[in-house]
SERO-4910 file (N, C-alpha, C, O; in steps of 0.05 Angstrom, whole numbers):
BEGIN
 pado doro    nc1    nc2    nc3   cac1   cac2   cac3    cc1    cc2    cc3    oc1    oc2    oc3
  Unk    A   1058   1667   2064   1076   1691   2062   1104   1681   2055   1117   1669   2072
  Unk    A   1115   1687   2031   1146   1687   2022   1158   1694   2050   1150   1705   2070
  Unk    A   1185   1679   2039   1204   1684   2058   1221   1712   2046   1216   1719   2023
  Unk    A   1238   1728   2063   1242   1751   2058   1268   1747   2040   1284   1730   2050
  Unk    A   1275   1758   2017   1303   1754   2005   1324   1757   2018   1324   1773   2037
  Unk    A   1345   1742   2012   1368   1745   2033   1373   1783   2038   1361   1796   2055
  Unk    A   1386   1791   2024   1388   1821   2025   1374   1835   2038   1385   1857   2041
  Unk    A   1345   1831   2053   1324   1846   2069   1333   1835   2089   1324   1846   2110
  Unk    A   1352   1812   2094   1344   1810   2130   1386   1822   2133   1401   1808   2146
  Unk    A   1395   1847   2118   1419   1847   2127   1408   1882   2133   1391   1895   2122
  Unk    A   1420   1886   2148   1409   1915   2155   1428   1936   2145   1428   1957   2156
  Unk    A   1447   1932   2123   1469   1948   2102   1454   1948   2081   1438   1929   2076
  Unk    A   1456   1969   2064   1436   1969   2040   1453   1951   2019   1475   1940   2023
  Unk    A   1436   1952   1991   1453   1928   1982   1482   1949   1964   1502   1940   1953
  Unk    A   1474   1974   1967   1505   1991   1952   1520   1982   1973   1539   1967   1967
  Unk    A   1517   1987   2001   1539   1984   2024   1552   1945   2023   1576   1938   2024
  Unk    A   1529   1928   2020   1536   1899   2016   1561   1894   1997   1582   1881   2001
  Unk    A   1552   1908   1972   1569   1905   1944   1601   1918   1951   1623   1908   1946
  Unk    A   1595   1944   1965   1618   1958   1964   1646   1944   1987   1671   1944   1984
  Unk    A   1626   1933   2009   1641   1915   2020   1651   1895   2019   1668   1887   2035
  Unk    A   1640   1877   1993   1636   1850   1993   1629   1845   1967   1649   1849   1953
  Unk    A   1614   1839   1956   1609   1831   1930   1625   1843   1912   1641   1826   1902
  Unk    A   1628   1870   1903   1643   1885   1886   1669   1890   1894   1684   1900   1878
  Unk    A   1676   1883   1918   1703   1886   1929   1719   1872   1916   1709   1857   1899
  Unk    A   1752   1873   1920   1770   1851   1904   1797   1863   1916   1802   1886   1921
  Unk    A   1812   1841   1920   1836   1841   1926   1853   1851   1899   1853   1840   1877
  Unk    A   1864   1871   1906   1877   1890   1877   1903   1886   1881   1914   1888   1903
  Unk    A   1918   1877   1848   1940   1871   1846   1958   1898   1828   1981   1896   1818
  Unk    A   1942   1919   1827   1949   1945   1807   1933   1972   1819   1910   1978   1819
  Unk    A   1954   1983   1828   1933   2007   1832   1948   2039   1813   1970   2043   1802
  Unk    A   1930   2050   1817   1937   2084   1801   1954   2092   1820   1959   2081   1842
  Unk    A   1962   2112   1809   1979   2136   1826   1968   2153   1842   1983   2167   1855
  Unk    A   1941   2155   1845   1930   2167   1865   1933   2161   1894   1928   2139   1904
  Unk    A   1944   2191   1912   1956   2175   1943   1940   2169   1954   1918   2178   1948
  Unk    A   1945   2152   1976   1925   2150   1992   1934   2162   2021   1953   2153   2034
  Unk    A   1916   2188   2032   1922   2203   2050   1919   2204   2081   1904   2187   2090
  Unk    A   1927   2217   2094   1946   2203   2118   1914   2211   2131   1910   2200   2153
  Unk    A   1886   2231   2120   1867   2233   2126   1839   2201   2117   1818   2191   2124
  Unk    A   1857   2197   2101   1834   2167   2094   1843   2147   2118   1829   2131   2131
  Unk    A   1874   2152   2119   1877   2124   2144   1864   2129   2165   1850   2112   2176
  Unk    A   1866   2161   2176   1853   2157   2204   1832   2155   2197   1820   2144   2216
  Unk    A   1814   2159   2178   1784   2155   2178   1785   2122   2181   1776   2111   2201
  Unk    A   1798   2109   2160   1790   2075   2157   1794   2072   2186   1773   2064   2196
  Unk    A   1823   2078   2212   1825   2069   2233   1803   2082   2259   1802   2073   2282
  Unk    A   1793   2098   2250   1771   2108   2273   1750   2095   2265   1730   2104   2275
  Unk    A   1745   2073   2245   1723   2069   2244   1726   2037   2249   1706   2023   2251
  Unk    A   1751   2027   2251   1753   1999   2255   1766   1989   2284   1768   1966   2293
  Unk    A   1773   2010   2292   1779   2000   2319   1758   1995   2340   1761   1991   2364
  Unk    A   1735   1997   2327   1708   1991   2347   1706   1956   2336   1688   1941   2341
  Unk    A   1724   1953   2324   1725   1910   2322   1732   1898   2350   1751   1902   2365
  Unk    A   1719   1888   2351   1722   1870   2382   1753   1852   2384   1759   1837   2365
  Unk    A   1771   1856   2409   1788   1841   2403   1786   1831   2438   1774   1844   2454
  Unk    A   1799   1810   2444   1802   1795   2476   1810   1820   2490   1825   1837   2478
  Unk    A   1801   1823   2515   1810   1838   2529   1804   1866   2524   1806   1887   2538
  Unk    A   1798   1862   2502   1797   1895   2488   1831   1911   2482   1834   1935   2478
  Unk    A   1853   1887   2482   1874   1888   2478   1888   1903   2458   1910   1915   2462
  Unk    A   1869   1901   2423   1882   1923   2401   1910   1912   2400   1926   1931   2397
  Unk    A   1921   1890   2402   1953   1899   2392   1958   1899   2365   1982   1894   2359
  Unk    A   1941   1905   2346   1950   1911   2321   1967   1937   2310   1953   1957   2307
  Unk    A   1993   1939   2304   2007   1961   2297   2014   1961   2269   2017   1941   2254
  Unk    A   2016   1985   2264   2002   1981   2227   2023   2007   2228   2021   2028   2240
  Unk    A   2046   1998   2208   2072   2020   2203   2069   2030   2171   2081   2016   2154
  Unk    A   2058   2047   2163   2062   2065   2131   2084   2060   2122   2104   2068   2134
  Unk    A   2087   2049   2103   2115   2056   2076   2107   2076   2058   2093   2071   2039
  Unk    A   2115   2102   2065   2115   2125   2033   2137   2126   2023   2138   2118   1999
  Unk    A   2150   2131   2030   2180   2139   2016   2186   2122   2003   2180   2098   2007
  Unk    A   2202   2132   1981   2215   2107   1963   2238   2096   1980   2244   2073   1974
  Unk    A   2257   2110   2008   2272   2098   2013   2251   2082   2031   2262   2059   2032
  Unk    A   2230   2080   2044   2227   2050   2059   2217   2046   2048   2200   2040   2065
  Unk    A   2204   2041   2025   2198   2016   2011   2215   1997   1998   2209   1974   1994
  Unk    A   2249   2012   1989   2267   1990   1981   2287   1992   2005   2311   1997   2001
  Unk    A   2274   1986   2035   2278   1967   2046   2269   1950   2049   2282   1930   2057
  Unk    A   2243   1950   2045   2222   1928   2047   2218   1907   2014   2209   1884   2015
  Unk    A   2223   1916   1997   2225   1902   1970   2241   1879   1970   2233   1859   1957
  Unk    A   2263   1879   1982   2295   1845   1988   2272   1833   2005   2275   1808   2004
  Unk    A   2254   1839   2020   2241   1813   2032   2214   1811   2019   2193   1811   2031
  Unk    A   2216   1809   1996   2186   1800   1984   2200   1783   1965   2221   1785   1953
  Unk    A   2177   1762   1963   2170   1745   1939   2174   1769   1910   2166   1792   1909
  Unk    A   2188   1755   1889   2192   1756   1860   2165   1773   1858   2164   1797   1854
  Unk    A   2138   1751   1863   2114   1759   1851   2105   1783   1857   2088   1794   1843
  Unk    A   2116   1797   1885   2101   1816   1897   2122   1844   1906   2119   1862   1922
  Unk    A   2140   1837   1888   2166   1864   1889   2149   1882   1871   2138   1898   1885
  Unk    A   2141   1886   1837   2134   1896   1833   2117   1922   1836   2126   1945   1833
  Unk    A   2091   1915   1844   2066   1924   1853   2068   1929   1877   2050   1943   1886
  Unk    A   2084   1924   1891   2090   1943   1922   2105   1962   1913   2105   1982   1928
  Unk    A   2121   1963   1888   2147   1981   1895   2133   2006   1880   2146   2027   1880
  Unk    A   2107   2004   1865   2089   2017   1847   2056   2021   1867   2038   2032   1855
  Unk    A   2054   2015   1885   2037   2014   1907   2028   2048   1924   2044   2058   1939
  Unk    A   2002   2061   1919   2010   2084   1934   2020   2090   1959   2033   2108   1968
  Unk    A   2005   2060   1972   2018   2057   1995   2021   2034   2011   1999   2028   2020
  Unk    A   2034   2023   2016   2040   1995   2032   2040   1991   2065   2057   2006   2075
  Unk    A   2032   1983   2075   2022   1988   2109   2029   1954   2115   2018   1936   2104
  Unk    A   2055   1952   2140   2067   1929   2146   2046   1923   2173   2051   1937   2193
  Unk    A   2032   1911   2174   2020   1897   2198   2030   1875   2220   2031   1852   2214
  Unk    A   2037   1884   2244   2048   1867   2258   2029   1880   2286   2017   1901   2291
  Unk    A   2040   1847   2303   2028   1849   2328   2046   1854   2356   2065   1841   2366
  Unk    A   2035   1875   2364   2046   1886   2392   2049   1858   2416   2029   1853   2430
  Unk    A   2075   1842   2418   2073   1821   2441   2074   1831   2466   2074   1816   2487
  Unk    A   2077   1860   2466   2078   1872   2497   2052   1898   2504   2052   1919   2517
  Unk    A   2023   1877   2483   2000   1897   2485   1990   1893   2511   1968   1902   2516
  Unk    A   2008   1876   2532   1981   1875   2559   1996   1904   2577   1987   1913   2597
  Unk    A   2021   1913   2562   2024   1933   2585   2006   1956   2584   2007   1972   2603
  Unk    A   1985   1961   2560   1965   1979   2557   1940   1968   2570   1920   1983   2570
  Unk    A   1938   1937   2585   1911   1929   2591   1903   1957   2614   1884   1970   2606
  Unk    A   1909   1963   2627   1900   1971   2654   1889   1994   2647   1873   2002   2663
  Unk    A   1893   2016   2618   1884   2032   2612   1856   2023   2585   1838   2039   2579
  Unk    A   1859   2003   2576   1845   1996   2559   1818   1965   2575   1795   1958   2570
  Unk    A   1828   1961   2583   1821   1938   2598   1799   1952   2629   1784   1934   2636
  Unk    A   1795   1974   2645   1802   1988   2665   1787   1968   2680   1798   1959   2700
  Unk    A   1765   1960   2676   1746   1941   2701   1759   1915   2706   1753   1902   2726
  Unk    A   1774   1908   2692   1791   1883   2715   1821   1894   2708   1835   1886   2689
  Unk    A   1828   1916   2726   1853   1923   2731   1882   1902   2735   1904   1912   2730
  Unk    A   1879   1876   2742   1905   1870   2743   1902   1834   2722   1913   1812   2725
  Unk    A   1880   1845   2699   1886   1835   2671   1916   1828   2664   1925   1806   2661
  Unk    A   1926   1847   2664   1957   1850   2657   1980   1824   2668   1997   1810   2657
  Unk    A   1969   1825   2692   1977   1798   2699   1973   1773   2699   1987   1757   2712
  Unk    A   1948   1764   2678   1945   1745   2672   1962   1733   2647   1962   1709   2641
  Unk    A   1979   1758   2630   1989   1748   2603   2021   1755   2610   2034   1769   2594
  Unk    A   2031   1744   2633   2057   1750   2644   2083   1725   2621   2106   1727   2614
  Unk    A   2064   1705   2615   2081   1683   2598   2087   1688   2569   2068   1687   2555
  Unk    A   2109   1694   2557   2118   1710   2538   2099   1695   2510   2089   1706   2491
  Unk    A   2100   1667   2517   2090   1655   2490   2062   1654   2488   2050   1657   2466
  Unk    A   2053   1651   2505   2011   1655   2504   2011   1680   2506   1988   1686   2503
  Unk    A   2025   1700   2508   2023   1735   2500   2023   1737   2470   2006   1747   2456
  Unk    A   2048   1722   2461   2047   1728   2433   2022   1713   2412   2014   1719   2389
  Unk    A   2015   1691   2429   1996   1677   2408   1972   1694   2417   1953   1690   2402
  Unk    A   1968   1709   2432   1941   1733   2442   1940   1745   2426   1918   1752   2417
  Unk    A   1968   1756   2414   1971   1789   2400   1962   1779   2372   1947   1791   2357
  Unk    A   1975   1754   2368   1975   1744   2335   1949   1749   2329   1941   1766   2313
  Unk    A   1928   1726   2349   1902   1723   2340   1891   1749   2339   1878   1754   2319
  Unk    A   1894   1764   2354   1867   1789   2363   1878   1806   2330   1864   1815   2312
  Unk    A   1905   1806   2334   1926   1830   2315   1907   1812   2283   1900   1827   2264
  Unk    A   1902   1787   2282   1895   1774   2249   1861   1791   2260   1853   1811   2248
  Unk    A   1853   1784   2271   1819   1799   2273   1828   1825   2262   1817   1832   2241
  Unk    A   1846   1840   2271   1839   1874   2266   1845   1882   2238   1840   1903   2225
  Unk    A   1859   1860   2230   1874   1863   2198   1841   1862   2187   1830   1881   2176
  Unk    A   1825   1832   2192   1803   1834   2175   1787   1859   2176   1779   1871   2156
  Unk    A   1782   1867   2206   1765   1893   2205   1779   1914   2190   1765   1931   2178
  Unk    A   1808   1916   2189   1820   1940   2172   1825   1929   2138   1841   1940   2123
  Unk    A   1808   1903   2131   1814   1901   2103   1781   1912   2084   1779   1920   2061
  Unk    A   1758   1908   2107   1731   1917   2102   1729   1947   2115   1708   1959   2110
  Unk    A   1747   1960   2130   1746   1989   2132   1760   1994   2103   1744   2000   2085
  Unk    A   1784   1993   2096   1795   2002   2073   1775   2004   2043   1774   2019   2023
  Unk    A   1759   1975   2053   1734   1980   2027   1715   1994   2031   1695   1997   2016
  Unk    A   1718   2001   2048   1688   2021   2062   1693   2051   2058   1675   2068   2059
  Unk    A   1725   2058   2052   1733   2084   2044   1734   2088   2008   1739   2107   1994
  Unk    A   1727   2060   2003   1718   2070   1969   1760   2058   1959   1768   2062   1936
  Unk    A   1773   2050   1973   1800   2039   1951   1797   2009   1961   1781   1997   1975
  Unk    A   1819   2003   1947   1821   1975   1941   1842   1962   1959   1857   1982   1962
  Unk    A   1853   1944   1971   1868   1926   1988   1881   1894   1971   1870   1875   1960
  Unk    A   1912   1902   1978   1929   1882   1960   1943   1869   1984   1967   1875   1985
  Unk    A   1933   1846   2011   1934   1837   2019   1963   1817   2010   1965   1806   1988
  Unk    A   1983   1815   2033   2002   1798   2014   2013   1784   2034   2012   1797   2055
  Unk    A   2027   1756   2038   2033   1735   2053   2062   1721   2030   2068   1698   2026
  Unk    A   2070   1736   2023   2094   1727   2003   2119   1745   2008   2131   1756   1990
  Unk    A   2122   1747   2025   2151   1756   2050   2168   1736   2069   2162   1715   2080
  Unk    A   2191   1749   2068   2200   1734   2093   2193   1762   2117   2206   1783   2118
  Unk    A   2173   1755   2132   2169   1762   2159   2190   1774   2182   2193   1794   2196
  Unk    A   2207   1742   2178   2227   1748   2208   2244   1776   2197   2251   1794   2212
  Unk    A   2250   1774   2164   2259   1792   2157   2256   1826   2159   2273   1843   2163
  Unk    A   2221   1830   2154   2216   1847   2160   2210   1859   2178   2205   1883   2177
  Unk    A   2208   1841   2205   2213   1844   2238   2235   1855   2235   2234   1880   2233
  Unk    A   2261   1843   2233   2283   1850   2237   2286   1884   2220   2298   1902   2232
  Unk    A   2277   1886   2199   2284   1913   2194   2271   1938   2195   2283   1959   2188
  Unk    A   2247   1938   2205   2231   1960   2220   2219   1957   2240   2204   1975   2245
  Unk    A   2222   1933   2259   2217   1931   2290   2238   1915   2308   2234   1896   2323
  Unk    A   2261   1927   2303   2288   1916   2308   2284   1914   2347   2297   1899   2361
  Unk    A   2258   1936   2357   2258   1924   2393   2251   1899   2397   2245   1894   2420
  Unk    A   2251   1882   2380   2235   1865   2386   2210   1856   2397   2203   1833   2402
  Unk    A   2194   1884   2403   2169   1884   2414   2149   1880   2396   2126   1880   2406
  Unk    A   2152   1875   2365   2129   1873   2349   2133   1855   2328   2151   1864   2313
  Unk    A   2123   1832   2320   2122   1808   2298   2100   1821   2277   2079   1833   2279
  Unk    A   2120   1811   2253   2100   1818   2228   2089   1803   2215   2099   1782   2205
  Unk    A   2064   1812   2214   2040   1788   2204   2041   1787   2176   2049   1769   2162
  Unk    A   2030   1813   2166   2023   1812   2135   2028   1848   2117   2021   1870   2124
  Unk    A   2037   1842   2101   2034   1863   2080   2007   1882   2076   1988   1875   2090
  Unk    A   2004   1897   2063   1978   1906   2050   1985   1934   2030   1994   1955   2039
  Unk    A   1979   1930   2006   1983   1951   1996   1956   1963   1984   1937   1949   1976
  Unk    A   1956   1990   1986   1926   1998   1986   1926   2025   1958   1946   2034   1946
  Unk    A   1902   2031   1955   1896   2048   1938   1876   2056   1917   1857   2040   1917
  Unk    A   1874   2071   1901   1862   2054   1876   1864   2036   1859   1886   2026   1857
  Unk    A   1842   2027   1843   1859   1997   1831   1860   2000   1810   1839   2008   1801
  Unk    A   1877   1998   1793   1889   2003   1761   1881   1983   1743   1870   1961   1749
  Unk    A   1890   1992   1718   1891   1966   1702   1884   1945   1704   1871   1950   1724
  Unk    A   1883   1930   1702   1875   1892   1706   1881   1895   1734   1904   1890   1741
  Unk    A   1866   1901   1749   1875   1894   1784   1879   1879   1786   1902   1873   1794
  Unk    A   1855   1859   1777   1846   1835   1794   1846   1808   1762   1847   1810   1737
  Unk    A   1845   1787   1778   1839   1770   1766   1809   1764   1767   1795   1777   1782
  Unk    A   1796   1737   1745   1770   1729   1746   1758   1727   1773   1775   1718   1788
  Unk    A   1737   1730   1784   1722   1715   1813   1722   1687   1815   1708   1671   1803
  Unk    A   1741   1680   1836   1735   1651   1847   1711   1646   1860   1695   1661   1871
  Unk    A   1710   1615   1856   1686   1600   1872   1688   1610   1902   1709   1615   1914
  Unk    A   1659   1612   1912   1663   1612   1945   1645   1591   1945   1628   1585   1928
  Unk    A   1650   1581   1967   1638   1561   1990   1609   1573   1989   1603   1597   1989
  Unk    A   1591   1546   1988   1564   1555   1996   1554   1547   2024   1562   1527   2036
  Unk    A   1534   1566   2033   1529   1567   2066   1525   1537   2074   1529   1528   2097
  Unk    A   1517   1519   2048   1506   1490   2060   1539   1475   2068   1541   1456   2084
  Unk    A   1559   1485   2057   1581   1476   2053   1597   1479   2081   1615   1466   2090
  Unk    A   1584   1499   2089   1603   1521   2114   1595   1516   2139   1610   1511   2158
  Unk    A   1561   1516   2142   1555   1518   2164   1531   1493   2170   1518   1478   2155
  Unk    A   1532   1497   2197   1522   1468   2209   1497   1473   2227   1491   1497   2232
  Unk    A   1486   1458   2235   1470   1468   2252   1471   1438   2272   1467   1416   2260
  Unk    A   1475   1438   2295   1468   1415   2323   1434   1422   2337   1426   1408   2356
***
């Protein structure tokens, strides 16, 4: 008896595989079509069931519509990535909540004094970073799961954009994302990926 093709042992059909993953692409052009304040809460009601420590969630995810906050946010981007943000339907600043354990006791409820285990300011923030980079991925495969495209960007100054839309200092900014449909030449060619023999191990 054959072994079963990879694609039979994933329990997503292979349109849902492609749409997530294969056919997906990090888009560097999108149309003018908006993207509406009803697609976010769908993408976010469907990705906050991603597992994070504690069940903590400090991922906070701030909208740029307006043309005035977006050229505040344009002086802290890379040359390469002023453009296409400033032409972006919508840009969503991702940063991590360093004061997410004051929600543990409501989010957390079966070990009620959780909260007090993340009392040290700097293992709080490296909590928020990690769990806050997990929720970005689950919100970069929700966004493809609503049918647009995701322009993922790491060519900022950060402290900068801390400083100008989370001036309490209660939230560090991780990463960019500009979302939408994808235009013109989105994307460039498909890079090589790693093959499973390359990646994974077995003991």
């Amino acid at each position: 008896m054959r072994a079963p093709a990879a694609p039979d042992l994933l329990a997503l059909d292979r349109a849902a595989q492609d749409l997530l993953f294969r056919a997906a692409r990090t888009a560097n052009t999108f149309t003018d079509e908006p993207v509406t304040d009803a697609q976010v809460a769908a993408i976010h009601d469907l990705v906050r069931y991603g597992p994070t420590a504690f069940n903590g969630q400090p991922l906070r995810v701030l909208l740029l519509r307006s043309p005035e906050s977006r050229a505040r946010l344009l002086p802290h981007l890379s040359s390469g990535n002023r453009a296409k943000t400033a032409t972006a339907p919508l840009t969503a600043v991702l940063a991590a909540d360093v004061d997410f354990h004051q929600r543990l006791p409501e989010l957390f409820p079966h070990r009620p004094h959780a909260r007090d285990w993340l009392t040290d300011p700097a293992a709080r923030a490296e909590q928020a970073r990690f769990n806050a980079a997990l929720q970005i991925g689950y919100l970069l495969v929700g966004v493809r799961a609503a049918g647009l495209a995701a322009g993922p960007m790491a060519g900022f100054d950060a402290a900068g954009v801390t400083r100008e839309f989370f001036p309490d200092g209660r939230h560090e900014t991780l990463l960019l994302m500009n979302l939408g449909r994808p235009g013109p030449d989105a994307w460039h060619a498909r890079l090589p990926r790693l093959s499973t023999s390359e990646v994974v191990r077995t003991l």
